[in-house]
Wavefront OBJ file of the C-alpha trace (Angstrom):
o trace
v 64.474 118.889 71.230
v 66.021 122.175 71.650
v 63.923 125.295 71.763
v 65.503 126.053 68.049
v 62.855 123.047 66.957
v 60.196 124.493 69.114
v 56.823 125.914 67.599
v 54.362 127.710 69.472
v 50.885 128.235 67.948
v 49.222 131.637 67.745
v 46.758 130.965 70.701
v 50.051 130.250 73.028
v 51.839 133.296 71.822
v 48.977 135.503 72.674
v 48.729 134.215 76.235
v 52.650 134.660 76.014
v 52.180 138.192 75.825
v 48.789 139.081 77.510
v 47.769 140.536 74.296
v 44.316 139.815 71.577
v 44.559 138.643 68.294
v 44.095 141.953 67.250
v 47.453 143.022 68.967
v 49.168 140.109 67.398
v 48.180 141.385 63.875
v 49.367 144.694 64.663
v 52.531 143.658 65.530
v 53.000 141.759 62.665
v 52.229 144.745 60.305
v 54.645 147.325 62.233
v 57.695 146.096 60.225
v 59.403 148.551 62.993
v 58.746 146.825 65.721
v 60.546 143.479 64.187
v 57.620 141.177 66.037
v 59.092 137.669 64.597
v 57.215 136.205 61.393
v 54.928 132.596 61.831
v 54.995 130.004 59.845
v 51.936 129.176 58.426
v 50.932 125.108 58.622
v 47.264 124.547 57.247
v 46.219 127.967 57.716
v 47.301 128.108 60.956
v 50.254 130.597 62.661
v 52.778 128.653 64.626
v 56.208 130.745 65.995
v 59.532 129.481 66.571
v 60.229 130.055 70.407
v 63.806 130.950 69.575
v 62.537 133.449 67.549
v 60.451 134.464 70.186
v 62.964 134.609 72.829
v 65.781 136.556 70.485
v 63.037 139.559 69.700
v 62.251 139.641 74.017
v 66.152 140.161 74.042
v 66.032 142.751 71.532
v 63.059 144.643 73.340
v 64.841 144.414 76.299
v 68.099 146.153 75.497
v 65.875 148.715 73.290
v 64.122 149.453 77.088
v 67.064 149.378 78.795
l 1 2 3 4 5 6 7 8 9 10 11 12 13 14 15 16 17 18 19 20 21 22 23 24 25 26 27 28 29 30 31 32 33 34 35 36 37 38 39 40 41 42 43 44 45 46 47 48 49 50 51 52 53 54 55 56 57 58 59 60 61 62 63 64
């Protein structure tokens, strides 16, 4: 399984980041910020870690 395949839930993404539930939703609504969308499985959030991983790139070379 490559990390293409994997999903993180919400829970894990949070801890990911150091950041509330509340943060997550924010980041979700600022469309600027280009936070990657979930995929929603029975009501719950679940992220593609490549997704994940291409957005920390992007954040990066914004920083940098």
């Amino acid at each position: 399984m490559n990390n293409q395949d994997v999903l993180l839930p919400a829970p894990k993404v949070r801890d990911r980041y150091g950041v509330s539930d509340m943060t997550l939703h924010r980041w979700l609504k600022d469309e600027r910020l280009g936070f990657p969308r979930p995929l929603v499985i029975q009501r719950r959030r679940y992220f593609r870690e490549a997704d994940l991983m291409a957005w920390e790139r992007s954040r990066a070379k914004a920083c940098a």
